[in-house]
DRENDRENSE-691845 format. One record per atom (N, C-alpha, C): residue number from 0; residue in three letters; atom name; z, y, x. Coordinates in nm, 3 decimals. Each point is the difference from the previous one (the first is absolute). Example, Ala and Ser with C-alpha at 12.3 -4.5 7.8 and 13.67 -1.06 7.14 Angstrom:
<rs>
<n 0 | res ALA | atom N | z 0.780 | y -0.569 | x 1.319>
<n 0 | res ALA | atom CA | z 0.000 | y 0.119 | x -0.089>
<n 0 | res ALA | atom C | z 0.000 | y 0.120 | x 0.090>
<n 1 | res SER | atom N | z -0.072 | y 0.105 | x -0.035>
<n 1 | res SER | atom CA | z 0.006 | y 0.119 | x 0.082>
<n 1 | res SER | atom C | z 0.073 | y 0.109 | x -0.077>
</rs>
This chain:
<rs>
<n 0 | res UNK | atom N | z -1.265 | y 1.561 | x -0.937>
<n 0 | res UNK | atom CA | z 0.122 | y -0.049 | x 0.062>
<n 0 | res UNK | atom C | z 0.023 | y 0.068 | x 0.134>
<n 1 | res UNK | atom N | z -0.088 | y 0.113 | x 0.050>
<n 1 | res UNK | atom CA | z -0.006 | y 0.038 | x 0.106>
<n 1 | res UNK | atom C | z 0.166 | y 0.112 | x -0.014>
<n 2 | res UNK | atom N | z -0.014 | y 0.037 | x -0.096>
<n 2 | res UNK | atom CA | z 0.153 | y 0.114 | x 0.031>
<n 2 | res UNK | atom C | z 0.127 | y -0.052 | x -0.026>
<n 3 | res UNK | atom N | z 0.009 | y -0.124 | x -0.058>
<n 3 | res UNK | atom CA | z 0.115 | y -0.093 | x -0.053>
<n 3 | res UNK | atom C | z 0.041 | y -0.034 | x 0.075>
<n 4 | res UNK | atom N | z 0.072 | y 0.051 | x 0.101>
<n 4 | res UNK | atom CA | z 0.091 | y -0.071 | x 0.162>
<n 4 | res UNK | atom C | z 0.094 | y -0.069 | x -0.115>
<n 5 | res UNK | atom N | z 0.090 | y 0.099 | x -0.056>
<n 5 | res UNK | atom CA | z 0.140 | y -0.079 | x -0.040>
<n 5 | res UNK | atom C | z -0.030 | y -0.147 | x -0.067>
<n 6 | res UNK | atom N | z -0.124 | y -0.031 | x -0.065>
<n 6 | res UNK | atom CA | z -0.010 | y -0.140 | x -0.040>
<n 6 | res UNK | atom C | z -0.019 | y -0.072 | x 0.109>
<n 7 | res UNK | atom N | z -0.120 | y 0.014 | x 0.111>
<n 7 | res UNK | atom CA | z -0.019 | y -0.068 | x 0.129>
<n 7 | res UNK | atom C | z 0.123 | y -0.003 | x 0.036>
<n 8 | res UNK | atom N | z 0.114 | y 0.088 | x 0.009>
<n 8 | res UNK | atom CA | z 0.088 | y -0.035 | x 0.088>
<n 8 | res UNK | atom C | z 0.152 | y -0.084 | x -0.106>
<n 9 | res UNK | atom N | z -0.023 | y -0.015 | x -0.129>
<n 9 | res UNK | atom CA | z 0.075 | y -0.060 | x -0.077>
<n 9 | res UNK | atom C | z -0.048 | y -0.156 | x -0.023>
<n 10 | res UNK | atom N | z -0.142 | y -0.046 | x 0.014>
<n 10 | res UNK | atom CA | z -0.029 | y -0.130 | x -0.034>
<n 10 | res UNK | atom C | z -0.004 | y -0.070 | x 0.149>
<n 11 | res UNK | atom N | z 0.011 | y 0.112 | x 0.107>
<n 11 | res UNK | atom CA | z 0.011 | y -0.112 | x 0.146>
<n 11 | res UNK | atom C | z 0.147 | y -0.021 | x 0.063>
<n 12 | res UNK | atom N | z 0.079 | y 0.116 | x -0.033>
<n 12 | res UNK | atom CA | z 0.159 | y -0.049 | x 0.054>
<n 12 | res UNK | atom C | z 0.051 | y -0.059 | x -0.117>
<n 13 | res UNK | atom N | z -0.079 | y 0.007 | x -0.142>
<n 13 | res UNK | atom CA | z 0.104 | y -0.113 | x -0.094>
<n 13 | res UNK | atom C | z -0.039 | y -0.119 | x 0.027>
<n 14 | res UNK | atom N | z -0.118 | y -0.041 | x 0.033>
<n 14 | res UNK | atom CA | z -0.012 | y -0.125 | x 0.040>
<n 14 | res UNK | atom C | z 0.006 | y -0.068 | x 0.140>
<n 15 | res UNK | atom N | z 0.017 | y 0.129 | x 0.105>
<n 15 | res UNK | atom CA | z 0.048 | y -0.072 | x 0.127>
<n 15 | res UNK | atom C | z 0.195 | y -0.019 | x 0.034>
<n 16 | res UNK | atom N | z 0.068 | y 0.084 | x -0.138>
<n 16 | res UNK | atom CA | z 0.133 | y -0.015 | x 0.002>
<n 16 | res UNK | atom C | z 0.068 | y -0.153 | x -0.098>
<n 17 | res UNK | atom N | z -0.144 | y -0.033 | x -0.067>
<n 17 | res UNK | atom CA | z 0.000 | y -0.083 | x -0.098>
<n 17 | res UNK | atom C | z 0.004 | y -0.154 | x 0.123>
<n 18 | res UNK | atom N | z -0.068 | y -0.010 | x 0.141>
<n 18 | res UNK | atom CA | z -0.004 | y -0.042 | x 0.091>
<n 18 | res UNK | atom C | z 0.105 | y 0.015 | x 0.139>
<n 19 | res UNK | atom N | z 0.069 | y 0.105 | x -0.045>
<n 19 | res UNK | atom CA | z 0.088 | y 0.030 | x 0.151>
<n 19 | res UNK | atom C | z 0.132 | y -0.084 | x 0.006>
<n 20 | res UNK | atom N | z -0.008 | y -0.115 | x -0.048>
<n 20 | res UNK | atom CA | z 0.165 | y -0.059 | x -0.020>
<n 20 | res UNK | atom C | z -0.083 | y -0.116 | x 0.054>
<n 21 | res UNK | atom N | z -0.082 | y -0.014 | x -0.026>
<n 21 | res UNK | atom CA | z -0.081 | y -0.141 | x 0.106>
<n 21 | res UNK | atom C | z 0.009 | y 0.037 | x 0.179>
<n 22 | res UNK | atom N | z -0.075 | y 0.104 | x 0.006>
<n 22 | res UNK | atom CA | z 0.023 | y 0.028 | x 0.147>
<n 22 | res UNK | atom C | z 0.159 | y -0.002 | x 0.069>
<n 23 | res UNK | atom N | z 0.052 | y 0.068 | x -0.111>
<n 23 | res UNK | atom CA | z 0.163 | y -0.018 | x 0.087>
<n 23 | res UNK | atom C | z -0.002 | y -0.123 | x -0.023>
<n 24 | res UNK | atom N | z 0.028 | y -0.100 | x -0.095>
<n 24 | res UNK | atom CA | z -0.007 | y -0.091 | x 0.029>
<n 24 | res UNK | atom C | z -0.047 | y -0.136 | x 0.090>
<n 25 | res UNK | atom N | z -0.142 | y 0.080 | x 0.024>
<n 25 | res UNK | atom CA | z -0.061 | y -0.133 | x 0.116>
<n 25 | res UNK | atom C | z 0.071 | y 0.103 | x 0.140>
<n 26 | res UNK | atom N | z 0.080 | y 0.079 | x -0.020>
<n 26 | res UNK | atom CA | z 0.077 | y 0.053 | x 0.142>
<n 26 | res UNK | atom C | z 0.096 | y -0.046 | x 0.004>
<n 27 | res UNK | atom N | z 0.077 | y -0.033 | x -0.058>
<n 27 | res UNK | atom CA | z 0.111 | y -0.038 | x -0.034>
<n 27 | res UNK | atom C | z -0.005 | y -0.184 | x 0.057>
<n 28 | res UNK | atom N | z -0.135 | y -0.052 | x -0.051>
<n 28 | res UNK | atom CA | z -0.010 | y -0.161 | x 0.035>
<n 28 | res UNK | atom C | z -0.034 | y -0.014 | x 0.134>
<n 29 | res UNK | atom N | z -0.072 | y 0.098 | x 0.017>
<n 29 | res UNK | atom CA | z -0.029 | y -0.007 | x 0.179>
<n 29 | res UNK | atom C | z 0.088 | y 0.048 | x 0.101>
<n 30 | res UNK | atom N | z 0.131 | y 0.089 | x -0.064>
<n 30 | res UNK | atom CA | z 0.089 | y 0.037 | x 0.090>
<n 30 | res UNK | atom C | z 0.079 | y -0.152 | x 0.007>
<n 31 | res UNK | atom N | z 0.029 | y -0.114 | x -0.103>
<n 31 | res UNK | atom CA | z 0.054 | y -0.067 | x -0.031>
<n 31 | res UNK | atom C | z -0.082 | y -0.146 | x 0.069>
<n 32 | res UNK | atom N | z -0.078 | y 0.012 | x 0.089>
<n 32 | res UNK | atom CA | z -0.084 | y -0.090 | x 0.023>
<n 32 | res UNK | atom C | z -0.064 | y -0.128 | x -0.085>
<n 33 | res UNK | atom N | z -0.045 | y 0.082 | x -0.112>
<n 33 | res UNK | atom CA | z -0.079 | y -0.055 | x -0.104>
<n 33 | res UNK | atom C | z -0.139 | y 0.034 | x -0.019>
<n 34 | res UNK | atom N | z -0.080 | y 0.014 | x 0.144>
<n 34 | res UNK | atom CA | z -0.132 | y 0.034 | x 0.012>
<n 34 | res UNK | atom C | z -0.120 | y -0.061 | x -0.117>
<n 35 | res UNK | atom N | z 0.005 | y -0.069 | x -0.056>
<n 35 | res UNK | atom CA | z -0.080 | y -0.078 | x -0.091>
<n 35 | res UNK | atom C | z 0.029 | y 0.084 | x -0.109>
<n 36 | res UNK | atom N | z 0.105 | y 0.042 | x -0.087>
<n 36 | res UNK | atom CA | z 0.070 | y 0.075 | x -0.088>
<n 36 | res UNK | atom C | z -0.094 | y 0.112 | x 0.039>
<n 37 | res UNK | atom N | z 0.075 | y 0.068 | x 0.091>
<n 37 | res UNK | atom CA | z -0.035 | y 0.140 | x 0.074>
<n 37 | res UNK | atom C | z -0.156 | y 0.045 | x 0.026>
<n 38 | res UNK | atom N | z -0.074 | y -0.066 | x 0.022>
<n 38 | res UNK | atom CA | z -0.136 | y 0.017 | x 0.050>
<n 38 | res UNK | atom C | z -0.057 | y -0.025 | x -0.187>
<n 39 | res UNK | atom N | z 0.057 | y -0.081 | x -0.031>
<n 39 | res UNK | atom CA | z -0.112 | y -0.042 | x -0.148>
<n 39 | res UNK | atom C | z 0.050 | y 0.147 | x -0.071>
<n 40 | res UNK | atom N | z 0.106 | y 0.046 | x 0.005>
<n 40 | res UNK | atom CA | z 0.008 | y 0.122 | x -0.103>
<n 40 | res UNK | atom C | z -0.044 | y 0.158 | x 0.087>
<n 41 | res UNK | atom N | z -0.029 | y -0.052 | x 0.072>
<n 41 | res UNK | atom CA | z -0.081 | y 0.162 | x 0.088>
<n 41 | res UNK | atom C | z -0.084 | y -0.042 | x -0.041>
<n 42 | res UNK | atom N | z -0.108 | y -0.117 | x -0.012>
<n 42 | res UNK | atom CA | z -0.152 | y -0.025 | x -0.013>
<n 42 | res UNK | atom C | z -0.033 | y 0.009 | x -0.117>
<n 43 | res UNK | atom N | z 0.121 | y -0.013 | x -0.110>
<n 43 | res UNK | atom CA | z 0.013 | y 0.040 | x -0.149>
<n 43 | res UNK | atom C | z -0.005 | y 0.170 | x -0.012>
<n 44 | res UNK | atom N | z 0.055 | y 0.066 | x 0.074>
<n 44 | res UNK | atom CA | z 0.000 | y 0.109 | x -0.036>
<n 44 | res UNK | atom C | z -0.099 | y 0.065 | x 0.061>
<n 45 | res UNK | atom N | z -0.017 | y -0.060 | x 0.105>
<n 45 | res UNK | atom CA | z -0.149 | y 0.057 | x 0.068>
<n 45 | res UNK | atom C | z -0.089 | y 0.020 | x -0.106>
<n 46 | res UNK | atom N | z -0.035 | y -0.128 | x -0.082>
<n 46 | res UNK | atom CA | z -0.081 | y -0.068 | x -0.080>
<n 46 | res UNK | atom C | z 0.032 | y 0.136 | x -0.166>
<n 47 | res UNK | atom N | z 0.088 | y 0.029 | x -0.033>
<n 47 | res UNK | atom CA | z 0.045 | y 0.073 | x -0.089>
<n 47 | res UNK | atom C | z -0.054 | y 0.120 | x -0.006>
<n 48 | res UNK | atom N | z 0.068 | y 0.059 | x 0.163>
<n 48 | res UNK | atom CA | z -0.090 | y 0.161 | x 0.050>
<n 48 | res UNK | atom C | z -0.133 | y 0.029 | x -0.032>
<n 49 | res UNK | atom N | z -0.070 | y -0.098 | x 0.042>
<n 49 | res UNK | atom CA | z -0.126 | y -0.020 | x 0.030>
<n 49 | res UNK | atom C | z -0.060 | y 0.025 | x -0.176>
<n 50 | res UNK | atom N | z 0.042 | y -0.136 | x -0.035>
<n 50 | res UNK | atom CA | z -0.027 | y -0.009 | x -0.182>
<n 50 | res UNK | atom C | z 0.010 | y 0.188 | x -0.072>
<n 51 | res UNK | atom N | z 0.133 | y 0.042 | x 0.032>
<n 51 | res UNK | atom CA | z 0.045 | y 0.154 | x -0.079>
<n 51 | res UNK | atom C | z -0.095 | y 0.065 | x 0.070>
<n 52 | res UNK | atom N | z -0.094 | y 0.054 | x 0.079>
<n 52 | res UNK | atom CA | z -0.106 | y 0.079 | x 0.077>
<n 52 | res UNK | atom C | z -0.076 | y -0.024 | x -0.049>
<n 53 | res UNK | atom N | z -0.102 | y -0.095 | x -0.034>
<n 53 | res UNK | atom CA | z -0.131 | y -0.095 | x -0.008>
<n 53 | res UNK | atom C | z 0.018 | y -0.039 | x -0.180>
<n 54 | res UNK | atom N | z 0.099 | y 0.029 | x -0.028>
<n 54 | res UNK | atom CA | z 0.003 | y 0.005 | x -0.174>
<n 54 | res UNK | atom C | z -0.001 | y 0.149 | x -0.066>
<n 55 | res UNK | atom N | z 0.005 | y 0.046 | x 0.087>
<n 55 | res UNK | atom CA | z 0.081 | y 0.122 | x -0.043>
<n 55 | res UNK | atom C | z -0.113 | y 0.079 | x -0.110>
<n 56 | res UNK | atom N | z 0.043 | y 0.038 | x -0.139>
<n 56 | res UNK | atom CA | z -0.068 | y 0.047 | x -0.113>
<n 56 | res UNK | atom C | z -0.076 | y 0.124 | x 0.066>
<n 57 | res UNK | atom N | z 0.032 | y 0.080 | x 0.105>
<n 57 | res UNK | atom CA | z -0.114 | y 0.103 | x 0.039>
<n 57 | res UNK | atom C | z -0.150 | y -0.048 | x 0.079>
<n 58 | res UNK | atom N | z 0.018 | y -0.112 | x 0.022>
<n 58 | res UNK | atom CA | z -0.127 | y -0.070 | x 0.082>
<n 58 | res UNK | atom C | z -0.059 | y -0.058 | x -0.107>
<n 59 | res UNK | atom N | z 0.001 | y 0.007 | x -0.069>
<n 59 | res UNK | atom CA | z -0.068 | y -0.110 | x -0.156>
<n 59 | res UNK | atom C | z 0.013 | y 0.113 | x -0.091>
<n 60 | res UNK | atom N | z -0.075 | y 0.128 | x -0.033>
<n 60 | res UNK | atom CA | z -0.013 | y 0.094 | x -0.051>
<n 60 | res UNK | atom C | z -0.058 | y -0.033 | x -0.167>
<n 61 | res UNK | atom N | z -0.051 | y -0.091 | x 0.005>
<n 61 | res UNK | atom CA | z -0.054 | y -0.021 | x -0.125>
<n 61 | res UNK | atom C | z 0.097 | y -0.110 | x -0.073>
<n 62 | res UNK | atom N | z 0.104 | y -0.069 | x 0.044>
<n 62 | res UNK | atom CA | z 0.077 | y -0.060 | x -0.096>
<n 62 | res UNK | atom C | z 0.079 | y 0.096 | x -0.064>
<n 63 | res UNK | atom N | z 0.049 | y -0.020 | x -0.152>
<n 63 | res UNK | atom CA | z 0.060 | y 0.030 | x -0.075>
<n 63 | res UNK | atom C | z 0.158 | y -0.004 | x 0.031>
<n 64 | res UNK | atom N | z 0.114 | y 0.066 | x -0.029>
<n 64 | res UNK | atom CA | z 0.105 | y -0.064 | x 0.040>
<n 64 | res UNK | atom C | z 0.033 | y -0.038 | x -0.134>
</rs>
Protein backbone atom coordinates (compact mmCIF):
# COMPACT_ATOMS: atom_id res chain seq x y z
CA UNK A 1 0.00 0.00 0.00
CA UNK A 2 3.10 2.03 0.11
CA UNK A 3 2.74 3.41 -3.73
CA UNK A 4 -1.17 3.66 -3.71
CA UNK A 5 -1.43 7.54 -2.84
CA UNK A 6 -4.58 7.79 -5.13
CA UNK A 7 -6.46 5.21 -2.76
CA UNK A 8 -4.96 6.94 0.56
CA UNK A 9 -6.06 10.00 -0.88
CA UNK A 10 -9.64 8.64 -2.21
CA UNK A 11 -10.77 6.75 1.13
CA UNK A 12 -9.74 10.01 3.38
CA UNK A 13 -11.43 13.03 1.43
CA UNK A 14 -14.43 10.56 0.62
CA UNK A 15 -14.96 10.14 4.02
CA UNK A 16 -13.97 13.52 5.43
CA UNK A 17 -16.44 15.13 2.55
CA UNK A 18 -18.88 12.40 3.69
CA UNK A 19 -18.46 14.67 7.14
CA UNK A 20 -18.04 18.30 5.82
CA UNK A 21 -21.81 19.38 5.91
CA UNK A 22 -21.65 18.77 9.75
CA UNK A 23 -18.89 21.26 10.26
CA UNK A 24 -20.65 23.91 8.19
CA UNK A 25 -23.28 23.10 9.95
CA UNK A 26 -22.14 23.30 13.66
CA UNK A 27 -20.85 26.91 11.98
CA UNK A 28 -23.73 27.84 10.95
CA UNK A 29 -25.39 27.00 14.79
CA UNK A 30 -22.72 28.86 16.44
CA UNK A 31 -22.88 31.84 14.16
CA UNK A 32 -26.66 31.59 15.15
CA UNK A 33 -25.99 31.40 18.86
CA UNK A 34 -26.75 27.80 19.19
CA UNK A 35 -23.51 26.82 21.04
CA UNK A 36 -24.82 23.41 22.35
CA UNK A 37 -25.81 22.52 18.55
CA UNK A 38 -22.47 24.04 17.45
CA UNK A 39 -19.89 22.61 19.82
CA UNK A 40 -21.69 18.92 19.80
CA UNK A 41 -21.20 18.78 15.91
CA UNK A 42 -17.43 20.00 15.89
CA UNK A 43 -16.88 17.27 18.70
CA UNK A 44 -18.75 14.92 16.20
CA UNK A 45 -16.58 15.66 13.56
CA UNK A 46 -13.61 15.96 15.56
CA UNK A 47 -14.65 12.48 16.67
CA UNK A 48 -15.17 11.35 12.78
CA UNK A 49 -11.55 12.77 11.66
CA UNK A 50 -10.00 11.04 14.19
CA UNK A 51 -12.13 7.57 13.50
CA UNK A 52 -11.11 8.02 9.20
CA UNK A 53 -7.05 8.17 10.34
CA UNK A 54 -7.02 5.44 13.07
CA UNK A 55 -9.31 3.12 10.74
CA UNK A 56 -7.73 3.67 7.90
CA UNK A 57 -7.22 0.08 5.78
CA UNK A 58 -3.31 1.00 5.34
CA UNK A 59 -2.59 0.74 9.18
CA UNK A 60 -4.27 -2.77 9.48
CA UNK A 61 -2.21 -4.38 6.65
CA UNK A 62 -3.37 -7.75 7.24
CA UNK A 63 -7.20 -7.23 6.96
CA UNK A 64 -8.78 -8.33 3.89
CA UNK A 65 -10.91 -5.73 2.14
Amino acid sequence: MQNRKGEKIGWTAGWMGGFIWVAVLSAVFLFQGKFIQGLSGLVLVFIAGSSIFYFSPWRFPSTLY
